[in-house]
Steps between C-alpha positions, in 0.01 A plus 500: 500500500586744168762780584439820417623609177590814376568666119792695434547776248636236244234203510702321679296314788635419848482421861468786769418304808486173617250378772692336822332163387658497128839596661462207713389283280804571279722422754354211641433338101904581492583339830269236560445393084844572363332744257692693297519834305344504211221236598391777789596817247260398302246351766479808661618798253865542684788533321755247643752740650159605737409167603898484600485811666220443672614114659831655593370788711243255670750253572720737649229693663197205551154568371467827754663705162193354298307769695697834372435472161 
C-alpha cells in the first residue's frame, strides 16, 4: 500500500498521488482513532496541513471526493 513517489529538481522527495484506500484510511485512523498530525505525517509521508486538507474536504464532501484525486 506504498504511494507513488516522485523526485523533484531539488532532491526533495514527495507524494504525487494517493490511492482511494490510503485516503481512507487517513481519515478513518483520524476519526475513528483520534490520530493526529504528525503521528499520520510521518506514517504515511503527508505533511500535516495535507492530512487536514484532506479530512476537511471528505467531511464536507463524504468519501465520494476520495475518488477525484
Amino acid at each position: 500500500m506504498t504511494p507513488e513517489i516522485s523526485v523533484l529538481i531539488s532532491g526533495v522527495i514527495f507524494m504525487t498521488k494517493y490511492t482511494k484506500e490510503i485516503k481512507l484510511a487517513i481519515y478513518h485512523e483520524w476519526v475513528d482513532d483520534h490520530r493526529r498530525g504528525t503521528y499520520l505525517s510521518r506514517k504515511y509521508g503527508m505533511g500535516r496541513g495535507g492530512i487536514q486538507y484532506l479530512v476537511d474536504l471528505i467531511q464536507k464532501h463524504n468519501t465520494s471526493i476520495t475518488t477525484t484525486t
